[in-house]
RODO-2510 file (C-alpha; in nm, 4 decimals, decimal comma):
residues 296
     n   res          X          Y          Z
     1     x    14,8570     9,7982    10,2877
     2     x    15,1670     9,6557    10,4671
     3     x    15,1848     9,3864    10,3155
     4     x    15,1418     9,5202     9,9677
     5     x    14,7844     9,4280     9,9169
     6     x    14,6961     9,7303     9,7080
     7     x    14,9373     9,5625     9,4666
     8     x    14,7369     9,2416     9,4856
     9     x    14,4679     9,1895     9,1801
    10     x    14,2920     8,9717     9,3266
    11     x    14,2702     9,1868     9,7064
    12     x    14,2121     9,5233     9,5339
    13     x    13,8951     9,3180     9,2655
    14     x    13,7349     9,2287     9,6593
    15     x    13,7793     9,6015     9,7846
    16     x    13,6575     9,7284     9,4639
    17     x    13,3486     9,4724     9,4410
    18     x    13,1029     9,7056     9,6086
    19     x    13,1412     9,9996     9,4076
    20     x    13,1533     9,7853     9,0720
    21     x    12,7541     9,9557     9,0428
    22     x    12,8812    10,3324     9,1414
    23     x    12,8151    10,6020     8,7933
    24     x    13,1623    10,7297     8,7762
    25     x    13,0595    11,0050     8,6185
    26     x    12,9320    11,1200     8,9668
    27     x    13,1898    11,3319     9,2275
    28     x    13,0679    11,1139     9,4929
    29     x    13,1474    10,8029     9,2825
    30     x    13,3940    10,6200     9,3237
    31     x    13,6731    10,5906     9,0781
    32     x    13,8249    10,3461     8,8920
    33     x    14,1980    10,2356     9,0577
    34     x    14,3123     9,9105     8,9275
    35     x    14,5744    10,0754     8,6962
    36     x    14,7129    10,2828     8,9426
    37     x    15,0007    10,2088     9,1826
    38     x    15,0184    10,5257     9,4327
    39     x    15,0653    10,2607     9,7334
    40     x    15,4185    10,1684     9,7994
    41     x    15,4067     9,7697     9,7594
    42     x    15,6046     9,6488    10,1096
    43     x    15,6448     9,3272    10,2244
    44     x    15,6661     9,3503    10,6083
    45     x    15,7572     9,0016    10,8191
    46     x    15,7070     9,0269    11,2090
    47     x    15,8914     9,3726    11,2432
    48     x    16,2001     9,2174    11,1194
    49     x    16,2164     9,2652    10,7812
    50     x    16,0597     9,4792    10,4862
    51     x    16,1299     9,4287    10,1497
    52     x    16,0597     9,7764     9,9173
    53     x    16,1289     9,9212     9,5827
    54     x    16,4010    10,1446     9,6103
    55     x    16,3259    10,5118     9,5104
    56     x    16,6199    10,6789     9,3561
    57     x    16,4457    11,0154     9,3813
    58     x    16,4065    10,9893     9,7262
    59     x    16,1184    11,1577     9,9018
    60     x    15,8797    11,4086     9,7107
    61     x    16,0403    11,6629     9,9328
    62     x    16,3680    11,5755     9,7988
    63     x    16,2536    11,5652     9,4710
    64     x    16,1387    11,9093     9,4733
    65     x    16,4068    12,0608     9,6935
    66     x    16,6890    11,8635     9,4798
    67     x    16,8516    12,1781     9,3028
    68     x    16,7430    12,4121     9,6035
    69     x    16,8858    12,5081     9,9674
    70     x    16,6012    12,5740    10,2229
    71     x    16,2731    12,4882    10,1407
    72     x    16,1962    12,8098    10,3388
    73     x    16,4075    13,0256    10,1358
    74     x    16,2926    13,3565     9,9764
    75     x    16,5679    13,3685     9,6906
    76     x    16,3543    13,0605     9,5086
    77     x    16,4044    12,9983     9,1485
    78     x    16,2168    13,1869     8,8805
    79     x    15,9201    13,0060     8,7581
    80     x    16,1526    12,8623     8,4452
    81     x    16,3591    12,6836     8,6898
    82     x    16,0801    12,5296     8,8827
    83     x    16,0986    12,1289     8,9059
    84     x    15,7488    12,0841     8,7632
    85     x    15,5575    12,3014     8,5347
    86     x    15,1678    12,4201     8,5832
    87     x    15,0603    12,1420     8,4397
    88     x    15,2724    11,8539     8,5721
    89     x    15,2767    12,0342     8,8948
    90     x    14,8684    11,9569     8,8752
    91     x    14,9489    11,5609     8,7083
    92     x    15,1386    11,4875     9,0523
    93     x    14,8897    11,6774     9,2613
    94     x    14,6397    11,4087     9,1159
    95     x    14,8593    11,1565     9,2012
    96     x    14,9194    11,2242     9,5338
    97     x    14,4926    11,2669     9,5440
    98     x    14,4784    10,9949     9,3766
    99     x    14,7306    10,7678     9,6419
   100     x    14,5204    10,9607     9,9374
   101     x    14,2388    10,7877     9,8162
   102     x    14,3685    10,4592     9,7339
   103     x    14,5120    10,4714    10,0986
   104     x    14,1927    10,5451    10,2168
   105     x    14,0532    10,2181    10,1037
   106     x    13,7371    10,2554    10,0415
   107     x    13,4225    10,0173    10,0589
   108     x    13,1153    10,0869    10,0193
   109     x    13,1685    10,4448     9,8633
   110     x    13,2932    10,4934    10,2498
   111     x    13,7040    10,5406    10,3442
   112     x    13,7882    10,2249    10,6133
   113     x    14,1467    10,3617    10,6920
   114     x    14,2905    10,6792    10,7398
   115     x    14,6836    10,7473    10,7638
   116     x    14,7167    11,0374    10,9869
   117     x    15,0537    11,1484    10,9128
   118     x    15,0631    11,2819    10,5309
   119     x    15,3347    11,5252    10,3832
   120     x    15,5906    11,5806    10,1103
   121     x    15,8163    11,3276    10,2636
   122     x    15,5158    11,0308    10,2754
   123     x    15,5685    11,0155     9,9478
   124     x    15,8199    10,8598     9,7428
   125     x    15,9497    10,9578     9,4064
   126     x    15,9784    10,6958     9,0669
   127     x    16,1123    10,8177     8,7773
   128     x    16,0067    10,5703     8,4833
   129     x    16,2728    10,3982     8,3303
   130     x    16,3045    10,3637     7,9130
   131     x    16,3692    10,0486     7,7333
   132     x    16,6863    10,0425     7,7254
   133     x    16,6835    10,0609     8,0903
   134     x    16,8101    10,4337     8,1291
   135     x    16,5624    10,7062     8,3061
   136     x    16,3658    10,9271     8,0753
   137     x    16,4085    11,2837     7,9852
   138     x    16,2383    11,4474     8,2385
   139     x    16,1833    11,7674     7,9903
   140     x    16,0122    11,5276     7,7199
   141     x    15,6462    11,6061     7,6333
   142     x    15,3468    11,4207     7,8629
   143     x    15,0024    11,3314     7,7134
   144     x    14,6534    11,2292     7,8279
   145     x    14,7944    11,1863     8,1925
   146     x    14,3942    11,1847     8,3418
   147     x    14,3657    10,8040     8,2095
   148     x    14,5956    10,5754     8,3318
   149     x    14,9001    10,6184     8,6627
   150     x    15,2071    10,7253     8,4039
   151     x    15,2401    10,8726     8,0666
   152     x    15,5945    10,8736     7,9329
   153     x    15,8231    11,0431     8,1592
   154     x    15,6326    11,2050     8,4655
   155     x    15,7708    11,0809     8,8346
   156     x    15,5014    10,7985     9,0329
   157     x    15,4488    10,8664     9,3266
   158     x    15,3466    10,6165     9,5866
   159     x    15,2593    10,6689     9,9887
   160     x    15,4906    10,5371    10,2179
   161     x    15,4670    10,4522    10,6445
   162     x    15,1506    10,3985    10,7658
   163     x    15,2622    10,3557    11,1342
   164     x    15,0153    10,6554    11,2633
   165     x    14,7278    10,4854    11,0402
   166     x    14,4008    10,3838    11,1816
   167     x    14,0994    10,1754    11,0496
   168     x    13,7806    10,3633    11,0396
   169     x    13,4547    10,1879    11,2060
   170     x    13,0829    10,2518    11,0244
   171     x    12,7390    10,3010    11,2126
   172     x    12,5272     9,9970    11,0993
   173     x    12,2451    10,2160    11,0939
   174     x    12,3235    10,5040    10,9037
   175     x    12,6281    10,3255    10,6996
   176     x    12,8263    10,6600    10,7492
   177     x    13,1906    10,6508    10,8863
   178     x    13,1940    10,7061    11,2375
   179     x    13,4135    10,9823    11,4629
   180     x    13,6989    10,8500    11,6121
   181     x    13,9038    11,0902    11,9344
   182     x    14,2578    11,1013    12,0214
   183     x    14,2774    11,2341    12,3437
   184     x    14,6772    11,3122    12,3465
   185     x    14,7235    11,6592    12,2964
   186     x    15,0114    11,6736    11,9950
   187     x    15,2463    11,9053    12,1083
   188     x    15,5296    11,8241    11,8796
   189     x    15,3045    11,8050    11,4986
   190     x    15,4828    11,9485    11,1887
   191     x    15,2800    12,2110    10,9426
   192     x    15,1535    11,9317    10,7301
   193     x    14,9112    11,8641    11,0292
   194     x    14,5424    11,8857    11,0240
   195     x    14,4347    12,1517    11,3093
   196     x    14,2136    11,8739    11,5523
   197     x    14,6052    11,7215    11,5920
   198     x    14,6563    12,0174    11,8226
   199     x    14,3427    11,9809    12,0167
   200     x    14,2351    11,7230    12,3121
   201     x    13,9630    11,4880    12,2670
   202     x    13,7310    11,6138    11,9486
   203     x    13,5883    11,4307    11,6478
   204     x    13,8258    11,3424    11,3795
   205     x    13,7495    11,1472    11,0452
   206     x    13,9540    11,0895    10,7005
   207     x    13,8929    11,4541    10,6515
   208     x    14,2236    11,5052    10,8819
   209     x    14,4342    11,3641    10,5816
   210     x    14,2386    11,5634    10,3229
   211     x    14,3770    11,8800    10,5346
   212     x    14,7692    11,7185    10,4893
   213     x    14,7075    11,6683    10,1813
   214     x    14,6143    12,0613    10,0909
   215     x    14,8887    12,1033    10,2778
   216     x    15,1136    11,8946    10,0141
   217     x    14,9460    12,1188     9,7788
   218     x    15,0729    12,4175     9,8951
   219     x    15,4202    12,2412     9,8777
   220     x    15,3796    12,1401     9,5071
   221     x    15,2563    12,4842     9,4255
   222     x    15,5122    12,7296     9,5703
   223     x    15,7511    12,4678     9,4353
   224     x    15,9023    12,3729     9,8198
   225     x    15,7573    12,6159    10,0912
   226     x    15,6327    12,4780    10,3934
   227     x    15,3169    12,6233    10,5314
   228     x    15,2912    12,8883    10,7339
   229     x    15,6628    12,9358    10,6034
   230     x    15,6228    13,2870    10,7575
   231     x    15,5210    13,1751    11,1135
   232     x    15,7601    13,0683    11,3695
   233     x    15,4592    12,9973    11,5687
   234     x    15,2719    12,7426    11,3087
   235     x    15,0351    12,5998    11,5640
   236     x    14,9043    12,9673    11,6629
   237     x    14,8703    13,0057    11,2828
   238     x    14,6623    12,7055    11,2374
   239     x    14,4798    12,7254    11,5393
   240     x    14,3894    13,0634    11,4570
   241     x    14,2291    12,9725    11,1313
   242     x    14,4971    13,1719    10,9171
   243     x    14,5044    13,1020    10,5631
   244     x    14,8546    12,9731    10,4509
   245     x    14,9864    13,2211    10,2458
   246     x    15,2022    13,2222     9,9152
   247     x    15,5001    13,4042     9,8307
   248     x    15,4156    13,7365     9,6798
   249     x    15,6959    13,6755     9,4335
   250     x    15,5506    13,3980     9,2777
   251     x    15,2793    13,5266     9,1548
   252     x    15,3265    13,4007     8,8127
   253     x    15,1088    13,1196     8,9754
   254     x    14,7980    13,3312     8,9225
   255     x    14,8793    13,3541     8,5123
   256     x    14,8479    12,9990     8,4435
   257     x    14,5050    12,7713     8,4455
   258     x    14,6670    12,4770     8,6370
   259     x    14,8230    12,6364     8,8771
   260     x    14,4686    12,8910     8,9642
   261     x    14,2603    12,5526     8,9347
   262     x    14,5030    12,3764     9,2570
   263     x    14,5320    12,6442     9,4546
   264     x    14,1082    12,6411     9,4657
   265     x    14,1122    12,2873     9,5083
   266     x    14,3970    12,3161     9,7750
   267     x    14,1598    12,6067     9,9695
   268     x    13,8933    12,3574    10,0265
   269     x    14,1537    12,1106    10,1276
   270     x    14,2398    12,3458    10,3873
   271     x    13,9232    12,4304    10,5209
   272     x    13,9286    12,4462    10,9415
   273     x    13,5983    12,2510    11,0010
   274     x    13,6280    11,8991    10,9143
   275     x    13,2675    11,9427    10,7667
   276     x    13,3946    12,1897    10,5269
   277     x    13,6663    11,9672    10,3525
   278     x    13,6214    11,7239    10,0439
   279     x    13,6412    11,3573    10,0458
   280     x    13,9528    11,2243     9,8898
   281     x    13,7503    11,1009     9,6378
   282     x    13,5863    11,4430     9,6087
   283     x    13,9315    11,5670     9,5141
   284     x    14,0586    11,2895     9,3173
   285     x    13,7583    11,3836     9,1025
   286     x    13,8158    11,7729     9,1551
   287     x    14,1618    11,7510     8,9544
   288     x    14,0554    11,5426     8,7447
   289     x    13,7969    11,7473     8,6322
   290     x    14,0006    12,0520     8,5776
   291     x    14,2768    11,8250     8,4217
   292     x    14,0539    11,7057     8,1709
   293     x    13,9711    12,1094     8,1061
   294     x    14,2996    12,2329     8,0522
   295     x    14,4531    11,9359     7,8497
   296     x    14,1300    11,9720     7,6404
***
């Protein structure tokens, strides 16, 4: 990853080479990723010097929050002025699934890595650029986004900083992903954070980015609200098991197919147990599923 080896051919054929037998057509497949680029390809040189795209969108938080004040901010825009529609807002929530998952690296139809720190500012923001060089109209029509990692104008997004990631071990016996513990009680997390971040020494797996990335969810859906938004106390809300909860005044989000179909998938995201949560595969195949349904 830090040295841009999801970009490499050659690297990603070897990581994909044990799932080349896997019937994609299953949820616990896993999918086909050699046209996608949700990895931010970094060259990194003994910690003195990276060389990285530049993203002239900035963060997805930025992106989002680029014609807004306070992400936290009742007086939002009406659901005209939103920065994605319902069903771009769903193409970028597969993306972001779908860079989750490349992240993850599986092997094996098992994750070997786990990043640990996901949010709307992990990921950064590419606007595809026409031939003549100029960036597209962002209000131009999209089509048949559920194949391939771009379809005329819609942002890329790829995953940036891995510098809370950890590789994953696997029991030789069972070939499941093993538990791993971080006994340093995180007293200063943000409300992207996955609940066993606030607690001392318990079981934690690649389920603990599955939670950030429900979180992100909830971000792409209330177009820029933290969770918890309403809780000065967000780590007495999460602890607590309290569902995040969206803005009554958006509720044009239950009218619209895309919009109903991520916040389900986001629920499960956000599940407390770490038993109770999809796989990022699991999701990656979850939108695409309902993509598939509403593009028809």
């Amino acid at each position: 990853l830090i040295s841009g080896g999801m970009g490499n051919s050659q690297l990603g054929k070897v990581i994909r080479s044990s799932n080349n037998n896997s019937n994609n057509n299953s949820i616990t497949s896993d999918v086909s990723s050699s046209e996608w680029n949700h990895i931010l390809p970094l060259y990194h040189y003994c910690s003195l010097a990276n060389i990285v795209p530049f993203a002239e969108e900035g963060t997805l938080e930025e992106y989002i929050l680029k014609n807004e004040g306070d992400s936290n901010d009742d007086d939002k825009r009406s659901e005209k002025q939103r920065t994605l529609g319902p069903v771009d807002t769903l193409r970028v929530a597969l993306q972001a699934a779908r860079g989750l998952y490349q992240a993850q690296m599986y092997y094996g139809g098992k994750p070997t890595f786990v990043h640990a720190d996901l949010n709307p500012s992990q990921f950064l923001v590419f606007v595809p650029r026409s031939s003549n060089g100029g960036t597209q109209n962002n209000n131009a029509s999209i089509n048949t986004s559920t194949n391939n990692n771009n379809n005329n104008n819609l942002p890329i997004l790829q995953i940036n900083d891995f510098n809370q990631g950890r590789f994953l071990t696997r029991s030789l016996k069972t070939n499941e992903t093993c538990p791993f513990r971080s006994c340093t009680k995180n007293q200063r997390g943000n409300r992207y954070h996955t609940p066993e971040r606030f607690m001392e020494c318990v079981d934690q797996s690649d389920a603990i980015d599955t939670y950030s990335l429900g979180s992100t969810f909830f971000f792409l859906l209330t177009d820029g609200f933290d969770p918890h938004y309403d809780e000065r106390n967000y780590m007495k809300a999460i602890m607590s098991r309290k569902e995040v909860h969206v803005p009554s005044r958006l509720d044009y989000l239950d009218h619209h197919e895309a919009y109903v179909a991520l916040k389900e998938v986001m629920r499960k995201c956000l599940a407390f147990e770490l038993r109770d949560r999809p796989s990022a595969l699991e999701v990656v195949r979850m939108l695409e599923n309902k993509l598939k349904e509403i593009e028809g």
